[in-house]
C-alpha positions as CSV (number, residue, x, y, z in Angstrom):
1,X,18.2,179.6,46.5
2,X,16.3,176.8,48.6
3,X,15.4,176.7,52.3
4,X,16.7,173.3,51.9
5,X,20.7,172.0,52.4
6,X,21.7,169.0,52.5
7,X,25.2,168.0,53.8
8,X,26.5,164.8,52.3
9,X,29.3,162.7,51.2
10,X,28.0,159.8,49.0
11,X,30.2,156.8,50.9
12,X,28.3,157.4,54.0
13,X,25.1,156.8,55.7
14,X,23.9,160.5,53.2
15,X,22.7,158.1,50.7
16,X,19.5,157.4,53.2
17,X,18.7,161.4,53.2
18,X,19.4,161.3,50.0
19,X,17.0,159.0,48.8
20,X,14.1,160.6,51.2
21,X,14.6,164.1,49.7
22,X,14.0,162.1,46.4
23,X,10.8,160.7,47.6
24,X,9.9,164.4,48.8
25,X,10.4,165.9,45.6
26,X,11.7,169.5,47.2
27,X,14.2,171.5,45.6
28,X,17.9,171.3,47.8
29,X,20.9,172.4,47.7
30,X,23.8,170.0,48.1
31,X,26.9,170.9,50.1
32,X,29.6,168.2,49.5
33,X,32.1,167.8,52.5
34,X,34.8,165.1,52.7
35,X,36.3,163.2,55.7
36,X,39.0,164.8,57.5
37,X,38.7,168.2,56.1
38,X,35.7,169.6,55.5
39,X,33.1,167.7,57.5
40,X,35.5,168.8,60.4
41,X,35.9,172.3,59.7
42,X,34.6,174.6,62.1
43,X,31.5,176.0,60.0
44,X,30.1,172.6,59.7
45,X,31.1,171.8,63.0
46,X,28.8,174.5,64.1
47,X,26.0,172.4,62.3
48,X,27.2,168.9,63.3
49,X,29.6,169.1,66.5
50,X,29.8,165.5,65.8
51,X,31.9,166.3,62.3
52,X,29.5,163.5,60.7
53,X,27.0,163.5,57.3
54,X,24.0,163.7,57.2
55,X,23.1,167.2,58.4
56,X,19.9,169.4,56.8
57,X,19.0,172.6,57.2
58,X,15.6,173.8,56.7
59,X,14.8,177.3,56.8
60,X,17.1,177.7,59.6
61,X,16.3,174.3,61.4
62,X,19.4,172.0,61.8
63,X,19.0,168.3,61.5
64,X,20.8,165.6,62.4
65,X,20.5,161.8,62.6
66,X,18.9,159.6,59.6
67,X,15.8,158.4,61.3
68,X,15.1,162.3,62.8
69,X,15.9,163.9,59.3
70,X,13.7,161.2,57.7
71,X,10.5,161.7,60.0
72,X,11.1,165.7,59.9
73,X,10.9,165.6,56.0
74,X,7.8,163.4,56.5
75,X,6.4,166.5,58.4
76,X,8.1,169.4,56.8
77,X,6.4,168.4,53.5
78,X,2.7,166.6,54.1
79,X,2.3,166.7,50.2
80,X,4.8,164.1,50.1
81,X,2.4,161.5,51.7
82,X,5.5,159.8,53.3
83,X,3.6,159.8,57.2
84,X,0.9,158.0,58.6
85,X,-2.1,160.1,60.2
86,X,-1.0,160.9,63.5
87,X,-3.5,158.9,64.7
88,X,-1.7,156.0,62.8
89,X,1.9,156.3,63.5
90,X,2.0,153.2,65.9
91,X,3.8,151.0,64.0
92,X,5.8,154.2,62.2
93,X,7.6,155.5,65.3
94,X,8.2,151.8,66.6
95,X,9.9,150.5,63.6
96,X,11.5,153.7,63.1
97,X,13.2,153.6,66.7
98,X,13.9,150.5,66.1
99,X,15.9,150.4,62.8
100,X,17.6,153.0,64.7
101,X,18.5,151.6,67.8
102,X,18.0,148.0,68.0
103,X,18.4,146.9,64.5
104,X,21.8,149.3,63.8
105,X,23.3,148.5,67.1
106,X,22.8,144.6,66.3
107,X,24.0,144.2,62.9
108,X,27.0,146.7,63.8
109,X,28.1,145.1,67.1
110,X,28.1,141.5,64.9
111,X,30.2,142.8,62.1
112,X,32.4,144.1,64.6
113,X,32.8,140.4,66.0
114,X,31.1,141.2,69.4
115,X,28.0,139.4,70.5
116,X,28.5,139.5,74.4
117,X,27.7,136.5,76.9
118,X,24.5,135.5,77.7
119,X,24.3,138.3,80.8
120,X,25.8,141.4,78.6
121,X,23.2,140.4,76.4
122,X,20.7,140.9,79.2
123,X,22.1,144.7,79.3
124,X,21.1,145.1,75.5
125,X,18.4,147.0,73.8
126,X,18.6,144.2,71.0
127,X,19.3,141.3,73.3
128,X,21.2,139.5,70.2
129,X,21.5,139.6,66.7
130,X,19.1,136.9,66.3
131,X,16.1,138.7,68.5
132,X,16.3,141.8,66.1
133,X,16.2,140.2,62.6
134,X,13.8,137.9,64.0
135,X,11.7,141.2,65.0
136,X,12.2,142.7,61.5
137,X,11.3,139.5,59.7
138,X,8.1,139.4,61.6
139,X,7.1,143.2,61.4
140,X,7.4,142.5,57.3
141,X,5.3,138.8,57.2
142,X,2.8,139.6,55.0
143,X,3.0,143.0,54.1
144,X,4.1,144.8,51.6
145,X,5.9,147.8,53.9
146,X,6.4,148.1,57.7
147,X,3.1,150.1,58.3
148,X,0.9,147.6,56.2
149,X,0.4,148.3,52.6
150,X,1.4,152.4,52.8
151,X,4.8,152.8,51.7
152,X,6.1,155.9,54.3
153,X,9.3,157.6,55.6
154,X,10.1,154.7,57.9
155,X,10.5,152.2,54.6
156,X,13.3,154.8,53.4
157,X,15.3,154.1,56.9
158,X,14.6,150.6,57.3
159,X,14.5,149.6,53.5
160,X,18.3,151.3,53.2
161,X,19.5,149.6,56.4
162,X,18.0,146.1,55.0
163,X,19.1,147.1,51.2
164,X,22.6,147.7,52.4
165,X,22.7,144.9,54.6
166,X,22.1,142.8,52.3
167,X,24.3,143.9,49.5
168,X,27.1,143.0,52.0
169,X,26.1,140.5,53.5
170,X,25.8,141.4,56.8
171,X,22.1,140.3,57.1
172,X,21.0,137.1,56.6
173,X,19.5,137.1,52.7
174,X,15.9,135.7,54.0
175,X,13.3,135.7,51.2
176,X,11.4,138.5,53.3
177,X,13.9,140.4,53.2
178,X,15.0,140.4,49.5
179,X,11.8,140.6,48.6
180,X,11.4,143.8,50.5
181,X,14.8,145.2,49.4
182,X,13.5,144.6,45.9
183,X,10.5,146.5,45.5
184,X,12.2,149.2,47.0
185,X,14.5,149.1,44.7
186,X,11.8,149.5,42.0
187,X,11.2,153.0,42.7
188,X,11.8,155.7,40.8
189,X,12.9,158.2,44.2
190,X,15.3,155.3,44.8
191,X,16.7,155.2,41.8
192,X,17.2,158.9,40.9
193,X,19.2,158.8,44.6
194,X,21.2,155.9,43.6
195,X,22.2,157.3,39.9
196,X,23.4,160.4,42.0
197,X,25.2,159.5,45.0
198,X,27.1,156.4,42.3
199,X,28.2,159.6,39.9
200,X,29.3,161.6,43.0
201,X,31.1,158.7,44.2
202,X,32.8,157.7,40.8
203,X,34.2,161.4,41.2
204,X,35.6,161.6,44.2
205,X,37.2,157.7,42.9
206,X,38.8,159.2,39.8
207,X,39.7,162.4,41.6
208,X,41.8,160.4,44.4
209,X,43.4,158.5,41.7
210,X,44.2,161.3,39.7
């Protein structure tokens, strides 16, 4: 058995964890919960009192949150290369913070059709929707990934907010940004996720429909 588990649904936010356990290359075991029953239950609630995928657990360790389970991987397994020297993780905690916070709570509040007035907007992290993808756009000019030329942990969190954002549309489809999304796509961690959660999901389709 593996010291790793990984809790997952593949129509979630999973697919990020997913695709970092990839990129790490450690043996896990996948526990498959759906919404409404399992992922509410009270064994997993006593993993995730929130009821919500992700969740890890590592050799006891529980683990929530995409950004936290992403940089803890980065840790749990240096081999990976997927973190900056610790004397180089400026730019990896402040992106990383920031796709979580800022970034999220922008491109969320828009889809849900609320922008605020100019003094709410005073009260947010993000200020608008503009500020943060103007602050993501510039963060990427001229580099290849947000710490520079090192693809790392942070480009799994921000590269799946920016991938899925723009596969919906809910991000404007800059040539930064694409051009980003696409090299990510390129790799082969990426793609082993994607051909998983995409056969999970297909199940779980023709199961429903069954």
């Amino acid at each position: 058995m593996s010291d790793l588990a990984f809790y997952t649904n593949p129509m979630s936010r999973s697919r990020i964890v997913r695709w970092m356990l990839e990129e790490v290359g450690a043996p896990y075991e996948q526990h498959l919960l759906d919404y409404g029953t399992t992922m509410k239950a009270p064994d997993y609630l006593a993993i995730n009192p929130m009821g919500k995928v992700p969740a890890i657990v590592h050799k006891g360790h529980v683990v929530t949150e995409c950004a936290a389970i992403c940089a803890y991987l980065a840790d749990a397994f240096p081999e990976a290369g997927l973190a900056p020297a610790p004397t180089d993780r400026a730019d990896y905690y402040r992106w990383l913070f920031f796709a979580a916070g800022p970034l999220e709570q922008a491109i969320i509040n828009t889809r849900m059709g609320w922008a605020g007035n100019e003094e709410q907007r005073r009260m947010l992290g993000y200020g608008s929707f503009d500020d943060a993808i103007h602050a993501l756009e510039g963060a990427l000019a001229g580099r290849s990934f947000m710490c520079g030329d090192c693809f790392s942990a942070v480009d799994v969190y921000v590269g799946s907010q920016v991938d899925w954002g723009l596969q919906f549309n809910w991000i404007p489809q800059s040539p930064i940004l694409i051009a980003y999304a696409g090299a990510l796509r390129e790799r082969p961690a990426y793609k082993r996720a994607q051909e998983i959660d995409n056969a999970l999901a297909a199940e779980i389709d023709a199961t429903a429909s069954s």
